[in-house]
MARVEX-138387 format. One line per 10 residues: for each residue z, x negated, y of C-alpha. Coordinates in Angstrom, 2 decimals. Layout:
<sites>
Z/X/Y | ...
</sites>
This chain:
<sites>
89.91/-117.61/125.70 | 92.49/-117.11/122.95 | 91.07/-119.16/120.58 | 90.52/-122.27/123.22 | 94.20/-121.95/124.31 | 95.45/-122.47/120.68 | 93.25/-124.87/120.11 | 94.26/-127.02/123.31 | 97.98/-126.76/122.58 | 97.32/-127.49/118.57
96.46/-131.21/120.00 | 93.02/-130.33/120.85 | 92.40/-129.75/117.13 | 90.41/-126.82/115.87 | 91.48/-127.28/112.36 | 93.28/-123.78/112.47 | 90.22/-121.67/112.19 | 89.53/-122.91/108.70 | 93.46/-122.61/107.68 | 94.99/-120.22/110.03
98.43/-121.47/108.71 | 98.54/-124.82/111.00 | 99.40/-122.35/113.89 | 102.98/-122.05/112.47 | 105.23/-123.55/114.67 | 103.15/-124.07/117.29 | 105.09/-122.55/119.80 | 108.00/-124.06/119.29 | 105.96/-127.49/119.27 | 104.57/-126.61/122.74
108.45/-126.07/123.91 | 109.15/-129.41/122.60 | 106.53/-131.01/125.39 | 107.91/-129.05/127.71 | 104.47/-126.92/127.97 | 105.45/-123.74/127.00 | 105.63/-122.16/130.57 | 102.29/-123.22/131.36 | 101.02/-122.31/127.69 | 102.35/-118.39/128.51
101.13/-118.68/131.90 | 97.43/-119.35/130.24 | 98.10/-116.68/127.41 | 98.52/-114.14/129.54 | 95.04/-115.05/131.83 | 93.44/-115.04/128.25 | 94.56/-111.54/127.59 | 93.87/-110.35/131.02 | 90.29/-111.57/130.10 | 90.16/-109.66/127.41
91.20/-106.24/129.01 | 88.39/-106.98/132.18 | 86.01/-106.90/129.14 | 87.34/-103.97/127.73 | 87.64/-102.11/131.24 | 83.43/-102.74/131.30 | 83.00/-101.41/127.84 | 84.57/-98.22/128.73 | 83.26/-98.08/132.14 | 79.62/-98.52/130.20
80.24/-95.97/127.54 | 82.43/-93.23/128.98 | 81.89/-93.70/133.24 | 85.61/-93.77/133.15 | 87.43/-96.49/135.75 | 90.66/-97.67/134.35 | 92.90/-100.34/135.60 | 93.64/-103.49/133.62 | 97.10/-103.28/134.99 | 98.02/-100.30/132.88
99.42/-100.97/128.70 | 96.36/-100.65/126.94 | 97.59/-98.40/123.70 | 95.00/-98.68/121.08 | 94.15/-95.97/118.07 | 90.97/-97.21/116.05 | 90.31/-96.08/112.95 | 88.48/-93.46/110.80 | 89.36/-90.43/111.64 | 91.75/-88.78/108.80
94.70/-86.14/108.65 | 96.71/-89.03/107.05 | 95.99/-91.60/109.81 | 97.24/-88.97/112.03 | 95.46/-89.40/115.10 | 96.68/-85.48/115.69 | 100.09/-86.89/116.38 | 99.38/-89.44/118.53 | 97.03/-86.47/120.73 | 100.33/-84.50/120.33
102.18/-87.35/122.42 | 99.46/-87.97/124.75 | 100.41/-83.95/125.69 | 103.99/-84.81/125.74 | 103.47/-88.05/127.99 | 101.01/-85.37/130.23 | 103.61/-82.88/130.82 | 106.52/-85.52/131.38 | 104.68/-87.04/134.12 | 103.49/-83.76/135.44
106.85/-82.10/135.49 | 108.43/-85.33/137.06 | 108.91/-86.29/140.92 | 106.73/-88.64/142.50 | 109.56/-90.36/143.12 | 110.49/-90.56/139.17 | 106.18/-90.82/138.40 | 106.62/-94.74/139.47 | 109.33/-95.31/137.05 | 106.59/-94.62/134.13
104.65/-97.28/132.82 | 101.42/-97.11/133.27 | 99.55/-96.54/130.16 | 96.43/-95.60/129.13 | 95.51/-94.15/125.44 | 92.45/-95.51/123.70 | 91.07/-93.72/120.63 | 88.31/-94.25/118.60 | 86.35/-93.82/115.09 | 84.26/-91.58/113.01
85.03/-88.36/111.26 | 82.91/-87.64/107.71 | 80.61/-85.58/108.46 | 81.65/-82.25/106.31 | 85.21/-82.78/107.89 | 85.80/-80.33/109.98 | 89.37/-80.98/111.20 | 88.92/-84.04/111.62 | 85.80/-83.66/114.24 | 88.37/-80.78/115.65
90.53/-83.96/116.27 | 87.80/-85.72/118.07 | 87.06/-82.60/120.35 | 90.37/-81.93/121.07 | 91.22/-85.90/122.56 | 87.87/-85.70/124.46 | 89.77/-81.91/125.73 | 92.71/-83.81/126.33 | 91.19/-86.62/127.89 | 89.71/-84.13/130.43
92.99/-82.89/131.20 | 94.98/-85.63/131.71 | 92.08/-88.22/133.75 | 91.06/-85.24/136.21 | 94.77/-84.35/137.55 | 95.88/-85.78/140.68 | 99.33/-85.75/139.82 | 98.90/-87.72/136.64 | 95.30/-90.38/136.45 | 97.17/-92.77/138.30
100.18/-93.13/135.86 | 98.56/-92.49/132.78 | 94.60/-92.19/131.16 | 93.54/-90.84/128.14 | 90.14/-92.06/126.57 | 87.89/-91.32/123.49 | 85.28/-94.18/123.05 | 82.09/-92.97/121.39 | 80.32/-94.93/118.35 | 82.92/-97.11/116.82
82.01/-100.42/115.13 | 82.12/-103.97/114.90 | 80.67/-104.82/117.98 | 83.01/-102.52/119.94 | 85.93/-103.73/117.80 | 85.28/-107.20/119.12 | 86.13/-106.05/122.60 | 88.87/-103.29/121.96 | 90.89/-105.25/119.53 | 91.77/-108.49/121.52
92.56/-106.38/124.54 | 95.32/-104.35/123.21 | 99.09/-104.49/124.08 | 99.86/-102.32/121.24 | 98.07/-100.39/118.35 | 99.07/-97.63/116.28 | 99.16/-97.62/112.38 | 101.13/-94.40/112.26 | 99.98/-93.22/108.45 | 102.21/-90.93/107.08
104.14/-93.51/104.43 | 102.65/-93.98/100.91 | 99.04/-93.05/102.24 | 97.67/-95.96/102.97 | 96.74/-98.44/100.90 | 96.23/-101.33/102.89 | 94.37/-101.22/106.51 | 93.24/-104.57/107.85 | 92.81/-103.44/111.50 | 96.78/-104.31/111.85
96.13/-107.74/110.73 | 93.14/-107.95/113.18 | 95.50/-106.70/115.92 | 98.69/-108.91/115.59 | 96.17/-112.16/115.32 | 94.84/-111.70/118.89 | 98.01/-110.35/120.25 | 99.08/-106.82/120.05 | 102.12/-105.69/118.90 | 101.96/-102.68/116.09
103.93/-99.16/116.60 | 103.25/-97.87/113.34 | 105.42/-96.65/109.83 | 106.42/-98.12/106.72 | 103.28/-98.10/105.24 | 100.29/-100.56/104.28 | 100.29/-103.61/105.51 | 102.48/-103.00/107.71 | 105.04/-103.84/105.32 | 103.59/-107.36/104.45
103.06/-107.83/108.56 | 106.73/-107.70/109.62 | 107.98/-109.59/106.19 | 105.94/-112.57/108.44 | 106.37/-111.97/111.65 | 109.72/-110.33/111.25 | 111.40/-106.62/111.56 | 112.41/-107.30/115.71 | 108.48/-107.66/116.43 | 107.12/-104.18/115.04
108.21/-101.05/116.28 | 109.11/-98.93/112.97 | 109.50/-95.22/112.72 | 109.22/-92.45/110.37 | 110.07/-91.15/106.79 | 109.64/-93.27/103.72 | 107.71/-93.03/101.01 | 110.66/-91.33/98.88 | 111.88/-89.04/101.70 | 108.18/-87.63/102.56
108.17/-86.80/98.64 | 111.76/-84.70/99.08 | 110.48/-83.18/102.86 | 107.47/-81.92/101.05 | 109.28/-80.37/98.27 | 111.85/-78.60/101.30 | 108.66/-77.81/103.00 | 107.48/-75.82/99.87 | 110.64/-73.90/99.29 | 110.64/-72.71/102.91
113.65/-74.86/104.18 | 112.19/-76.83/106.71 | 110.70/-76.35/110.50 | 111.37/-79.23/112.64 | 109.60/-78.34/115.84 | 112.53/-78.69/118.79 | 111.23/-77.66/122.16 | 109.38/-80.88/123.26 | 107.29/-80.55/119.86 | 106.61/-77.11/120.46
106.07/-77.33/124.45 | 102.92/-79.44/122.81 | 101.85/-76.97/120.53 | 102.06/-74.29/123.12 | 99.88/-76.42/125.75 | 97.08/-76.25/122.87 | 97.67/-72.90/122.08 | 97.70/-71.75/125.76 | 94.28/-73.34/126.22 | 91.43/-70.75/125.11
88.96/-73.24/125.67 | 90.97/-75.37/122.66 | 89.96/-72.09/120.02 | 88.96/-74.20/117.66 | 92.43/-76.13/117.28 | 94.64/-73.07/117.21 | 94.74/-71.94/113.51 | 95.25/-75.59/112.48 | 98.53/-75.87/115.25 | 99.84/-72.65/113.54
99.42/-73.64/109.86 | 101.38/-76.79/110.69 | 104.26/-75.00/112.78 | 104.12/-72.69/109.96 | 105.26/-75.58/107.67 | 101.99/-76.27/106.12 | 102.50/-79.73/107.25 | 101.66/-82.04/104.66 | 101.11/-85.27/106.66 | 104.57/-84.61/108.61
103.16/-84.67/112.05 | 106.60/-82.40/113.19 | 109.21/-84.57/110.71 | 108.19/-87.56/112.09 | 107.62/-86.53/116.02 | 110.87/-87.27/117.45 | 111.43/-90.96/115.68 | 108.13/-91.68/116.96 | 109.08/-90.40/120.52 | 112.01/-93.11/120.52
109.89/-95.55/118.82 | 107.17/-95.61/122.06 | 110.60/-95.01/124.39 | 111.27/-98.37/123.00 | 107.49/-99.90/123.46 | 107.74/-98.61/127.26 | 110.76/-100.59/127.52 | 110.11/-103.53/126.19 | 106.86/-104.03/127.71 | 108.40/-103.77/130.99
109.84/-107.23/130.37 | 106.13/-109.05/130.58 | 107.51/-112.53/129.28 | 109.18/-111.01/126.41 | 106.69/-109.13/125.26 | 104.05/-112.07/125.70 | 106.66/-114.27/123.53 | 106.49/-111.70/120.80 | 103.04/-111.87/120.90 | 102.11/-115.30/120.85
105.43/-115.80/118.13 | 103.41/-112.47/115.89 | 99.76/-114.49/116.70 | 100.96/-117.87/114.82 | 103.00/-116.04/111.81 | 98.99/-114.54/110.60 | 98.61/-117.50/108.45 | 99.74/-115.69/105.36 | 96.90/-113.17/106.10 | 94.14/-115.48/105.60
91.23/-114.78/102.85 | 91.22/-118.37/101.94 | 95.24/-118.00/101.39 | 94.63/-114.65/99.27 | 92.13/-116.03/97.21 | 93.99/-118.79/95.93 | 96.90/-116.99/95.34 | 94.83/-115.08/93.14 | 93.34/-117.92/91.44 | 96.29/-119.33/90.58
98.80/-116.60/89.89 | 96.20/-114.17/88.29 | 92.55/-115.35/87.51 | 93.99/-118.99/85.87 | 91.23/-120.73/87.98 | 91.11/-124.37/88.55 | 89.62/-125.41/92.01 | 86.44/-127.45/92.02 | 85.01/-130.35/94.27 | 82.79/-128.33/96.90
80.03/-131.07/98.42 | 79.52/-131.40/102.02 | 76.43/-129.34/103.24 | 72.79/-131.35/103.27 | 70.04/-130.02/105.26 | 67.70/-131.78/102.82 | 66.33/-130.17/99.95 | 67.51/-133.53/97.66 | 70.79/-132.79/98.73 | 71.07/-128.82/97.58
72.99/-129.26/94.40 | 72.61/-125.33/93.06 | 69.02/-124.98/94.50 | 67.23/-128.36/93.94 | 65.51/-127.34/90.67 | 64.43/-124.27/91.96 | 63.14/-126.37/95.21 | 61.67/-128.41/93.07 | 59.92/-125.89/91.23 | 58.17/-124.38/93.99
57.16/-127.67/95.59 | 55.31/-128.24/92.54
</sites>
């Protein structure tokens, strides 16, 4: 749907999909006709599509009913210490208890969210699987209580891959690259997510760097240490100056702790309140608690946030392989381009293969 609606408002001209860098501009070439209030009007029925897809994959894979009205927050990746899925559970607690502890009154002022997780764990990880378990635990928690399903959901979808990727991706409102900085080298999965419309919560890191030098600083919510004051944390860590927990941290360790069916994450919670907490899941906690105060906000204001979107969707240009490669050819390889011929279904017209045609004909 997506595709079709850039298409239609690019003149009717698919020329985009080869060279992703004609969508620059486009919106503000739409605004010009005086379409642009029916073109956000369509964008958003395109990315309601999506979700209704989504909401039948999950339905399918977990039995779990969720509404496409609710933010769908989106974590897919492998499953890592570094990627630090365990922070994002951490909030999902957080979120849990905030709605729990609130009024039903003060329940309707949340947004309604739900938390999508997915990816595979090596299999001789074992914290990493402990990860897994302990959303699925979460996910228990949070889905089951009265108080809470109808505000906010909390989901683990099995089997990750390309096929499910094709559905989850293009249905997100945001996604989380929250690395700890200088860890990763640089993830693709952003780039995915900004092209069909999600905006990225994530840290300094990867390509999240490259994404907001395009799309600008205003569209990505940014949070955390960077790479040179992780490197002076973890030295503090060492010497036994630093323990950044605060109460709403620790309320989250505390839920996990208090848990005895949740054994099997306890010694890990401890070792990181302990401040054996190399990937600074506590340091970086609290920014990241104002950073999705801010996403809450913002995507309260549904025209807004659909502007950002489509703005982030038509600033991917710079992300295309074609684009990369010749970048490369140029500025590093020396390459000159050659003439490519036009495709021939007949074997006279296969330039590389026609001897080799010929050969076997004979």
């Amino acid at each position: 749907e997506l595709s079709h609606l850039l298409t239609e408002c690019n003149d009717g001209k698919n020329d985009w999909l080869a060279e992703l860098a004609l969508l620059d501009g486009l919106p503000e070439r739409v605004k010009e006709k005086g379409q642009y209030a029916e073109f956000l009007a369509k964008y958003k029925k395109a990315k309601l599509a999506a979700k209704l897809r989504m909401k039948e994959l999950v339905k399918k894979t977990t039995g779990i009913d969720i509404s496409e009205e609710f933010m769908f927050d989106v974590m897919v990746k492998r499953i890592h210490e570094y990627k630090r899925q365990f922070m994002n559970a951490l909030y999902c607690i957080y979120r849990y208890l905030s709605i729990k502890k609130a009024s039903p009154e003060e329940r309707k002022k949340f947004v309604k969210r739900v938390t999508f997780f997915a990816g595979k764990a090596a299999p001789g990880y074992a914290v990493a699987k402990n990860v897994i378990k302990l959303i699925n635990k979460i996910s228990e928690k949070v889905n089951n209580d009265p108080d809470v399903k109808d505000y906010y959901k909390v989901i683990f979808i099995p089997d990750y891959k390309v096929s499910a990727a094709q559905i989850i991706i293009p249905a997100a409102d945001i996604n989380q690259q929250i690395s700890t900085a200088g860890t990763e080298a640089s993830g693709t999965s952003c780039m995915k997510f900004v092209m069909t419309g999600s905006m990225i919560i994530g840290t300094r890191d990867g390509a999240n760097i490259e994404i907001a030098q395009e799309i600008g600083e205003e569209n990505i919510f940014f949070f955390g240490k960077n790479v040179e004051e992780v490197a002076k944390i973890r030295k503090e860590m060492a010497e036994g100056k630093r323990n950044k927990l605060g109460s709403r941290l620790r309320e989250a360790f505390e839920f996990i702790l208090s848990n005895y069916d949740w054994k099997f994450m306890h010694d890990y919670c401890r070792q990181i309140m302990e401040r054996n907490d190399f990937y600074l899941v506590c340091e970086d906690f609290y920014a990241y608690l104002e950073a999705q105060e801010k996403v809450d906000r913002a995507y309260a204001d549904t025209d807004s946030w659909c502007n950002k979107c489509i703005h982030s969707i038509t600033k991917m240009g710079f992300f295309s392989s074609d684009r990369s490669i010749e970048d490369y050819a140029k500025n590093i390889w020396g390459v000159e381009p050659i003439e490519v011929p036009n495709p021939s279904l007949s074997k006279e017209g296969h330039y590389v293969s026609n001897q080799n045609l010929s050969a076997l004909d004979k």
